[in-house]
C-alpha atoms as one frame of an Amber mdcrd trajectory, in Angstrom:
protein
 -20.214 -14.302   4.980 -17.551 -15.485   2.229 -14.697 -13.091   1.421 -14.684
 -11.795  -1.775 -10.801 -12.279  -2.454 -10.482 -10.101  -5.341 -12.125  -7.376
  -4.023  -9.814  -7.801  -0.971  -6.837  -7.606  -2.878  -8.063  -4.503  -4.669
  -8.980  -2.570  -1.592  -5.838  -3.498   0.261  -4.040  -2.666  -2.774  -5.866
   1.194  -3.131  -4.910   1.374   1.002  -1.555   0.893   0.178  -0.850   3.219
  -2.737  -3.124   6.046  -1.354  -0.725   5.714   1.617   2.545   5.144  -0.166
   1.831   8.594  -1.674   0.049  10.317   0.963   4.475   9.579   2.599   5.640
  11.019  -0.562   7.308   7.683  -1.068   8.347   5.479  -4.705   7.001   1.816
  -4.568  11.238   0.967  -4.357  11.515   3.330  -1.268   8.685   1.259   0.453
   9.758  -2.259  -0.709  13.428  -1.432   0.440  11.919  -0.354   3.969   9.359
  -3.505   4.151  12.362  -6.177   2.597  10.054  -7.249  -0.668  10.946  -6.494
  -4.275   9.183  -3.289  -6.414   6.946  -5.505  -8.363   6.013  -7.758  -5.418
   4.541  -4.152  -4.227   2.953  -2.641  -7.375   1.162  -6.443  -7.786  -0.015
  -5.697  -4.482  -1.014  -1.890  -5.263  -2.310  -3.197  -8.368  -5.262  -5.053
  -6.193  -3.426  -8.526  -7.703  -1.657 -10.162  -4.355  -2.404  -9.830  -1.664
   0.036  -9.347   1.250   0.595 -12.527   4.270   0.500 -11.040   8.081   3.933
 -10.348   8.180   4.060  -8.027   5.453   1.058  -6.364   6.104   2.827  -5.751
   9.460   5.460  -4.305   8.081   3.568  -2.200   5.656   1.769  -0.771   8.931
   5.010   0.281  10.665   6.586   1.569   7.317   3.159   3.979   7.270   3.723
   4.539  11.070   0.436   2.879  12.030  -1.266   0.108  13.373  -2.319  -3.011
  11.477  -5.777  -2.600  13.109  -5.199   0.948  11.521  -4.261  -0.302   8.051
  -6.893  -3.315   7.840  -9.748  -0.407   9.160  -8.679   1.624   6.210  -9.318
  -1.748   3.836 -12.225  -1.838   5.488 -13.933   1.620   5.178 -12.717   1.425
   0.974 -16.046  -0.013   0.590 -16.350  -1.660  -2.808 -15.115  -0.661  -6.159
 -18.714   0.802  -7.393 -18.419   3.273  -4.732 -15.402   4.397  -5.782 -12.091
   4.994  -4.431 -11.420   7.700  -2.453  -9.431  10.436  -4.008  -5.701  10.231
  -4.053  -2.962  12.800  -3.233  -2.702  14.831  -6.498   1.285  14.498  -8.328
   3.610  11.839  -8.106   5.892  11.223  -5.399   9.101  13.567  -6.078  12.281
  11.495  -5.907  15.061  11.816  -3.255  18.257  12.599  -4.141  20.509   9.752
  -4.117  23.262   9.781  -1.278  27.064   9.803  -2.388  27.745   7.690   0.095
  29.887   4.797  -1.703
């Protein structure tokens, strides 16, 4: 069967932010951690790019799981008429910056 790219990209991308939030983390906390810039990562949560191996690897290990575990998750999403599953409710509260300068 052919992959349908954009769909890809916009299930990975759901995966991602449902997880980003489920850690209580800001996209910059999780690009600092996986080395790629805040908009690389919102284009990605944004179901517009969509990540090479290595990245998805470190995505995984950044979420503490598997890529196995991560591409599983992309593919139970199903597609976008079934809807995405629920996300966690508020926005991710912000960690106090360290004063260590």
């Amino acid at each position: 069967p052919r992959v349908d790219l954009p769909e890809l990209q916009r299930r990975f991308g759901r995966v991602v932010l449902r997880r980003r939030l489920e850690a209580r983390l800001t996209q910059e906390q999780l690009a600092v951690a996986v080395g790629v810039h805040r908009n690389h990562l919102s284009l990605i949560e944004r179901g517009q790019h969509l990540p090479n191996l290595a990245l998805v690897f470190s995505l995984a290990a950044a979420f503490g799981v598997s890529m196995g575990t991560l591409i599983n998750e992309v593919e139970a999403e199903g597609p976008q008429a079934d809807g995405p599953q629920p996300l966690p409710r508020g926005r991710p509260r912000k960690r106090p910056k360290s004063n260590d300068s």
